[in-house]
VEXTORNU-43296 format. One record per residue (C-alpha): residue in three letters; x, z, y. Coordinates in steps of 0.25 Angstrom, whole numbers, padded with zeros to 4 digits, always signed. Each point is the difference from the previous one (the first is absolute). Layout:
ALAXZY...
//
This chain:
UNK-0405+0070+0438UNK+0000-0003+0013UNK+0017-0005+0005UNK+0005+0006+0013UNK+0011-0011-0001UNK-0002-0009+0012UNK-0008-0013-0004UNK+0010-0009+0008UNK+0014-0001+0010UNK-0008+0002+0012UNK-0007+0013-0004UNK+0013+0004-0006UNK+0008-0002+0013UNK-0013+0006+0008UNK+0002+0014-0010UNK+0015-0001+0004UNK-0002-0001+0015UNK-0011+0011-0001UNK+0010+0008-0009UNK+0010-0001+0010UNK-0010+0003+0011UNK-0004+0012-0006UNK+0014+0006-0002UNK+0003-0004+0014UNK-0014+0007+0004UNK+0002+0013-0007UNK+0015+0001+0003UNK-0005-0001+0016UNK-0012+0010-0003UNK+0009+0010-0006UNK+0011-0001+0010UNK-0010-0001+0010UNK-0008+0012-0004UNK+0011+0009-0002UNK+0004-0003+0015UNK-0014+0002+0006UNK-0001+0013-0008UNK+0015+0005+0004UNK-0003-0005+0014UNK-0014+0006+0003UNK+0004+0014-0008UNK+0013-0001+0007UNK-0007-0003+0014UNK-0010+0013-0002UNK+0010+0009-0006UNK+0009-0003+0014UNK-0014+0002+0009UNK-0004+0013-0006UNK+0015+0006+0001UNK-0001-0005+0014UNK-0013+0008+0003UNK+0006+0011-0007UNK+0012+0000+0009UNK-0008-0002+0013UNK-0007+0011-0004UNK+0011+0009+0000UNK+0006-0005+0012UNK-0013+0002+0010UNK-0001+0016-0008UNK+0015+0000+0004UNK-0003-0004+0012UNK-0011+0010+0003UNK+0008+0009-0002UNK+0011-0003+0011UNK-0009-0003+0009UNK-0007+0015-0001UNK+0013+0004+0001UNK+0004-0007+0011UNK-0014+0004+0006UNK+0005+0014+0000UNK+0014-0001+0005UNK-0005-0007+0011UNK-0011+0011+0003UNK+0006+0011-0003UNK+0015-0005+0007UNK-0006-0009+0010UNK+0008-0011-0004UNK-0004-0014+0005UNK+0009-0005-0010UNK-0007+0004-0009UNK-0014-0006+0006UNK+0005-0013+0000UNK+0004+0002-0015UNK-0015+0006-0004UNK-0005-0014+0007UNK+0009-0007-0009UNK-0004+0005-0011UNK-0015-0003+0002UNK+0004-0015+0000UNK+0008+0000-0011UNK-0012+0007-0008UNK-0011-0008+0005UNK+0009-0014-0003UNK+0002+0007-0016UNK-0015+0001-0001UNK-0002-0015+0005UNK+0010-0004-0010UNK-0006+0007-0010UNK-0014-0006+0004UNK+0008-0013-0003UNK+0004+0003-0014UNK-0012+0004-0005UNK-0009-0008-0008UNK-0011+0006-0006UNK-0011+0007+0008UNK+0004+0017-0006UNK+0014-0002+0004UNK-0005-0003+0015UNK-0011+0012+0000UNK+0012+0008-0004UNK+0007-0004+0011UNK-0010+0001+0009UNK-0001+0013-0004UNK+0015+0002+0003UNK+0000-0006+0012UNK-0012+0009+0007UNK+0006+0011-0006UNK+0011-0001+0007UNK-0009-0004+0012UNK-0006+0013+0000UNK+0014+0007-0001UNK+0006-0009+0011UNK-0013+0005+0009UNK+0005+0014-0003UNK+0014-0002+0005UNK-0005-0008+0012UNK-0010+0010+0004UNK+0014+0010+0000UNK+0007-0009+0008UNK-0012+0000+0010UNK-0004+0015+0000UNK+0009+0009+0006UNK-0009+0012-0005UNK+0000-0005-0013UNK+0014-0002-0001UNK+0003+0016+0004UNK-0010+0004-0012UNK+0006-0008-0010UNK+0014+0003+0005UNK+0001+0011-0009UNK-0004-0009-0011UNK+0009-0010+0002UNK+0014+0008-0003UNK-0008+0003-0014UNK+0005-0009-0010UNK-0014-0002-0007UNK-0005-0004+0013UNK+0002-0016-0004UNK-0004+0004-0013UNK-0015+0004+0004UNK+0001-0011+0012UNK+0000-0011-0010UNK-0008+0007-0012UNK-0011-0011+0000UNK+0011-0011+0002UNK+0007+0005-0013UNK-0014-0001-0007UNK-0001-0015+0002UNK+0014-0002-0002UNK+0000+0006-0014UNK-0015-0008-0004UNK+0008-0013+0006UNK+0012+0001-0007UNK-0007+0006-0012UNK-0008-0017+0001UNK+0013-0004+0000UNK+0005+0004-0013UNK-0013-0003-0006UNK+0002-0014+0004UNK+0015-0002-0002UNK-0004+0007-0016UNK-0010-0010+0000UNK+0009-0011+0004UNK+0009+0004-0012UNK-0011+0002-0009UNK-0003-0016+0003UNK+0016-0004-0002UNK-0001+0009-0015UNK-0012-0008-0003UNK+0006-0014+0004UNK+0012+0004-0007UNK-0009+0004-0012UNK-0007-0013+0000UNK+0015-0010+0003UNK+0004+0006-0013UNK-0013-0006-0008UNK-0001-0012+0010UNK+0011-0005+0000UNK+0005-0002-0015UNK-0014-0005-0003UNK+0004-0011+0011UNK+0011-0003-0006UNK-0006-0002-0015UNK-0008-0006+0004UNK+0009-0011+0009UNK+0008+0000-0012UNK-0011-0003-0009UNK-0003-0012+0007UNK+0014-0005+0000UNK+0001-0001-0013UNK-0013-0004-0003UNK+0004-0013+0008UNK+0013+0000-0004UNK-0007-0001-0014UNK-0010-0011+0003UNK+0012-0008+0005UNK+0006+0001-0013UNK-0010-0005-0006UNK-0007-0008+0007UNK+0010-0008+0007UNK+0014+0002-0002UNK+0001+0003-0017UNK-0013-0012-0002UNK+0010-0009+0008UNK+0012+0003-0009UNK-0009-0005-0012UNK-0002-0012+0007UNK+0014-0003+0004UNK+0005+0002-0013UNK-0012-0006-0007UNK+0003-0013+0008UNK+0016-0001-0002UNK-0004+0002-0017UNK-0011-0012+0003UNK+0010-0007+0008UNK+0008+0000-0014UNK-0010-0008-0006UNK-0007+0012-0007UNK-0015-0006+0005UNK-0006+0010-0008UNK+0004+0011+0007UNK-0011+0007+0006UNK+0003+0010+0013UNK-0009+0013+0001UNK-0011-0003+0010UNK+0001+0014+0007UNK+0001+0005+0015UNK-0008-0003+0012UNK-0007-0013+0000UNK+0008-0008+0006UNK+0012+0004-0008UNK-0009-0002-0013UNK-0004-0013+0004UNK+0012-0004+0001UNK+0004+0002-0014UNK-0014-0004-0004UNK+0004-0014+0006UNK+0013+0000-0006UNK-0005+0002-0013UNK-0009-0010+0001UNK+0009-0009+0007UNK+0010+0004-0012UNK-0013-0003-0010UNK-0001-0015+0007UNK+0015+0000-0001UNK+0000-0001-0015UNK-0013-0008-0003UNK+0008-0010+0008UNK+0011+0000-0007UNK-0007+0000-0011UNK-0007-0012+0004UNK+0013-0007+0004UNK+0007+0002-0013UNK-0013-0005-0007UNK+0002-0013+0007UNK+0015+0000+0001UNK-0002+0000-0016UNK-0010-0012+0000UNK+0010-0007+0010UNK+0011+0002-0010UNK-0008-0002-0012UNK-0005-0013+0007UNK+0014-0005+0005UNK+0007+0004-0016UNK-0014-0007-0006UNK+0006-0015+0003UNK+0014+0004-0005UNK-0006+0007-0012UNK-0008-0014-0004UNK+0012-0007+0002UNK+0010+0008-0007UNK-0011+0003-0011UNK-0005-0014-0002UNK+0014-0008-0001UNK+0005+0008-0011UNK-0015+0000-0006UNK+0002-0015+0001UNK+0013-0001-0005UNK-0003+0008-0013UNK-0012-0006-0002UNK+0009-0015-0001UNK+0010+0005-0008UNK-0007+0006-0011UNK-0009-0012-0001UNK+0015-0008-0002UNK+0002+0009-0010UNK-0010-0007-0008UNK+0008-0014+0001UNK+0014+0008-0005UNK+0007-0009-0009UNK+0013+0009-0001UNK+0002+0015+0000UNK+0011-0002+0013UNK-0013-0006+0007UNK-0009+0010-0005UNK+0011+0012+0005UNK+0001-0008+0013UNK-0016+0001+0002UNK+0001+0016-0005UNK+0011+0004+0010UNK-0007-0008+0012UNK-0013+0010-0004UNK+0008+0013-0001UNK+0008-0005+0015UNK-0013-0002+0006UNK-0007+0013-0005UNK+0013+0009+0005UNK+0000-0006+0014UNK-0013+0002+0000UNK+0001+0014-0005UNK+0010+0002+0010UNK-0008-0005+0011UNK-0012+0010-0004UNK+0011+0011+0001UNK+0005-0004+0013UNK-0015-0001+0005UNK-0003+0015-0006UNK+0013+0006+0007UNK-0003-0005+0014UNK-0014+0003-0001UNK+0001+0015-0004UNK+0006+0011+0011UNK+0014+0003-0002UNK+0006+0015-0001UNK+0015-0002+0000UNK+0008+0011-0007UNK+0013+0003+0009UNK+0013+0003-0003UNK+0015-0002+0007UNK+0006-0016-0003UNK+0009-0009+0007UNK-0005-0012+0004UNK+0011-0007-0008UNK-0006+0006-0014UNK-0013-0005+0005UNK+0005-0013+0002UNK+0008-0001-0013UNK-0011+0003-0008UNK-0009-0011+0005UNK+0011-0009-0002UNK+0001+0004-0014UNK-0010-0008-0007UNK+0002-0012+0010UNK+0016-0005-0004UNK-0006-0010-0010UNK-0007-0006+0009UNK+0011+0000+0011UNK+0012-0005-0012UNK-0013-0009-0003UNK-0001-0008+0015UNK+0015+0003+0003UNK-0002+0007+0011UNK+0012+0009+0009UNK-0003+0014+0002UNK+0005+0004+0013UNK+0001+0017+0004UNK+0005+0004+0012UNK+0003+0014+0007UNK-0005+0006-0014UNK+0011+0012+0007UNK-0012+0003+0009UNK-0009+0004-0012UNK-0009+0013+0003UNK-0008+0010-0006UNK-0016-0001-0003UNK-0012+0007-0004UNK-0007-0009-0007UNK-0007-0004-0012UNK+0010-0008-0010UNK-0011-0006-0008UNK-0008-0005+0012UNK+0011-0006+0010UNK+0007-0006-0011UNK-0011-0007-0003UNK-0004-0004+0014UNK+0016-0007+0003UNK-0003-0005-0014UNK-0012-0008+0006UNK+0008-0003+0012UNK+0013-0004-0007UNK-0008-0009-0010UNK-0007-0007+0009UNK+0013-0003+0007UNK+0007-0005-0012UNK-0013-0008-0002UNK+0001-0005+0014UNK+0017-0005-0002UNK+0003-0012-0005UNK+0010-0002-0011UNK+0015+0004+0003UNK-0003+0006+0013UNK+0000+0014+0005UNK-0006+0015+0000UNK+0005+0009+0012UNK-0001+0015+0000UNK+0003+0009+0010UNK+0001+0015+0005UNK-0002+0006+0014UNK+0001+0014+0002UNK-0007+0002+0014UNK+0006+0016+0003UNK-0007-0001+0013UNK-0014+0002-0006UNK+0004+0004-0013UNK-0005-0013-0010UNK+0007-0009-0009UNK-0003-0016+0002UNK-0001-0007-0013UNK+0000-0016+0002UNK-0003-0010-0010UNK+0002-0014+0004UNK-0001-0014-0009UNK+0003-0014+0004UNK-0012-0006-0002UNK-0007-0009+0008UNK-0010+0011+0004UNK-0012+0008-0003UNK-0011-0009+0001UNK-0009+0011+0006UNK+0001+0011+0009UNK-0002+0013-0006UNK-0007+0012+0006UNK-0002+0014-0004UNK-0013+0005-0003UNK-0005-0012-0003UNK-0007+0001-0013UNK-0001-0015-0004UNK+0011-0004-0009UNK+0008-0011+0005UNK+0002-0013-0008UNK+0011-0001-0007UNK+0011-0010-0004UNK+0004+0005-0014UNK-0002-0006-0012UNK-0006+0012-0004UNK-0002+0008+0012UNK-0013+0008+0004UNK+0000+0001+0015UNK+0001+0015-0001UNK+0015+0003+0000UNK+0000+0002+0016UNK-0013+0007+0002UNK+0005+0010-0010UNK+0013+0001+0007UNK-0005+0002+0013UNK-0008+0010-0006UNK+0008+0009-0008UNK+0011+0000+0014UNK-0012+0004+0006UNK-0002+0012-0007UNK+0012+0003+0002UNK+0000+0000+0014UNK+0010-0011+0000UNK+0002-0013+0010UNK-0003-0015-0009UNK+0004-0012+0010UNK+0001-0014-0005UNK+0009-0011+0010UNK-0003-0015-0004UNK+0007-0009+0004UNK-0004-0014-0002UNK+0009-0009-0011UNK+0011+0012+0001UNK-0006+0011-0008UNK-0008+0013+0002UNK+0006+0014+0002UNK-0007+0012-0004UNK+0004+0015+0006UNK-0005+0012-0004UNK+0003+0012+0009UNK+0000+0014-0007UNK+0000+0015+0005UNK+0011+0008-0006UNK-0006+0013+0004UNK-0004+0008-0013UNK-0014+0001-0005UNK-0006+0008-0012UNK-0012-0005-0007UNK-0006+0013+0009UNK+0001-0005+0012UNK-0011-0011-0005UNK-0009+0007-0008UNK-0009+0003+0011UNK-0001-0014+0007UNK-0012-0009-0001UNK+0003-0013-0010UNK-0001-0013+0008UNK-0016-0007-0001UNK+0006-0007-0011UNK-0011-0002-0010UNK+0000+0002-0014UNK-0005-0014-0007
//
């Protein structure tokens, strides 16, 4: 089936101007018609009513002048000659008007006819006016009434055959503005379905070809945009437009295979960069288990033998808890919201870590703890991440010295500012956010993970993790949190970070 939709922009832009053309056209024909037609059928209708009334007024004329022919013949009046010569000018002008107005060849043989009629006539009067004898012998004729009559009987014969042409034309004239009425009334609504026709046939192929294809691009990019790669917009429209979305698709296509292809490789970068840590962390243990339980061979006592059993069963739990800690920052977190103060967050991390802070000694500092706000956060996550943090700063404090926390309420933008700082003689390593090599570690029994895993889960909550060192006075850590409200909804549709799976 052959498409009468245009095959691209140009030809589409070429049937609007066309379209546009044509209206202007057939408004201008019409309009212009209907003047010519008014104009030419007006013009005639005038000329003929002219001939008609010229007609009348050379008869009217005539019959003055025969008139005054007699009053001056038969009264002597030389008035009344000059009048009679008068008269014969003003007849002979109306006949050369008349020959003026003509314009087809019958109308000027019946004037013709007119005029030598009245030649004839004229002849006749003259011929009284010159022949006294005449004159007595038609004197007696003269007072008679019907003597005019009978003077201009041939006159009146070509008079009544011109006016009779007269009205045959002017019928014909009206015969032509029935018809052209008769036809305006077909014409011209059949010119205006069919302008309309074309309006809205181009007014459709606009729709479709342009303006409605273009909405399915915009909005196709603004969902790819979101990271929906897969998304694929309709290729419809003119070609240009088409193309367009055919490139977008593919662009979109390329898009994915590349993102595809860089979280392949961020994988193998992170699996290469945890593969060292992993043979140490592994190995160590390994080794460790491997000597103790060939000490247990050489166990004289059952304290020695309990002393080698416990050493096992510590260095299988940190190395279990090593494995869970490399598990949780390797898999994507979902965080499950729900309204907390920051106080209760920080209270629960600090929980399980009073032995060790009665254990070293250490003073717990809190200050501004009024300033305490409002969260949506996970519990379980964030208590976990200060956990790590306030761990590591316990770690990082010697014996008898001190732990400061403190609370910020910035109003101006709408956060709370946790800070965590220890008196330590500083972190031996700067750490950065999204970098997914664990950073060595100072505990006894540490994994390296506990700040990558913090960074992380603030990360998915869309919170701020800063770390200060300062050399041989301590590190402090801030963590800056939205207190705007969100519903496990709100991020639900969001894309998980590139984070892969292990």
């Amino acid at each position: 089936m052959i498409s009468l939709r245009p095959k691209s922009l140009k030809n589409l832009l070429f049937i609007h101007e066309v379209a546009f053309l044509i209206l202007v056209l057939v408004t201008g024909l019409i309009g212009g018609l209907s003047a010519y037609f008014w104009q030419q059928t007006s013009s005639e209708s005038v000329r003929l009513n002219n001939l008609a009334a010229l007609n009348e007024q050379v008869r009217s004329d005539l019959f003055r002048q025969i008139q005054t022919m007699i009053r001056a013949r038969l009264l002597e009046e030389q008035q009344a000659v000059k009048r009679y010569a008068d008269y014969s000018r003003r007849i002979d002008d109306m006949f050369n008007q008349m020959h003026a107005l003509t314009e087809v060849e019958r109308e000027r043989g019946a004037i013709d006819d007119l005029r030598d009629s009245y030649r004839v006539l004229q002849k006749d009067m003259n011929n009284i006016f010159r022949d006294p004898y005449m004159t007595q012998a038609a004197g007696i004729n003269m007072i008679d009434p019907r003597f005019a009559e009978q003077m201009v009987g041939q006159y009146e014969q070509e008079y009544k055959a011109f006016k009779q042409l007269l009205d045959q034309l002017q019928a014909e004239n009206d015969a032509t503005v029935d018809r052209w009425t008769q036809l305006a009334r077909i014409f011209i609504p059949v010119a205006l379905i069919l302008v309309i026709a074309l309006l809205f046939y181009t007014r459709y192929s606009l729709k479709h070809g342009f303006r409605v294809p273009m909405q399915h691009i915009m909005s196709g990019a603004d969902t790819i945009s979101h990271g929906k790669l897969d998304h694929e917009i309709p290729e419809q429209g003119v070609q240009e437009v088409s193309d367009l979305a055919r490139a977008i698709n593919r662009m979109a296509r390329d898009l994915a295979a590349s993102r595809d292809a860089l979280v392949q490789s961020e994988k193998q970068a992170a699996l290469g960069a945890l593969v060292p840590v992993v043979a140490h962390n592994i190995r160590n243990p390994l080794a460790s288990i491997r000597a103790t339980a060939q000490v247990l061979d050489g166990s004289e006592t059952a304290e020695e033998l309990h002393e080698s059993k416990q050493a096992i069963i510590d260095t299988i739990d940190r190395l279990g808890r090593w494995v869970s800690a490399l598990v949780s920052y390797l898999h994507p977190l979902e965080p499950h919201y729900r309204r907390v103060y920051m106080s209760e967050l920080v209270a629960g991390a600090l929980g399980p870590l009073k032995p060790k802070l009665e254990e070293k000694g250490l003073e717990l500092e809190q200050f501004d703890w009024d300033q305490d706000r409002e969260l949506s956060a996970d519990p379980d996550l964030m208590e976990q991440a200060i956990y790590s943090l306030l761990s590591n700063a316990i770690e990082a404090s010697p014996a008898g010295g001190s732990l400061t926390l403190g609370l910020e309420a910035l109003d101006s933008s709408g956060q709370v500012r946790l800070r965590i700082r220890d008196s330590g003689p500083g972190m031996p390593f700067s750490p950065q956010p999204g970098n997914l090599a664990p950073g060595p570690s100072t505990k006894r029994f540490g994994t390296g993970l506990g700040i990558p895993i913090a960074y992380k889960i603030c990360q998915s909550h869309g919170w701020e993790l800063r770390f200060n060192i300062e050399t041989d006075t301590g590190t402090e850590v801030t963590i800056t949190a939205s207190t705007a409200v969100v519903s496990d909804a709100d991020t639900s549709g969001e894309d998980d970070s590139p984070t892969q799976e292990s």
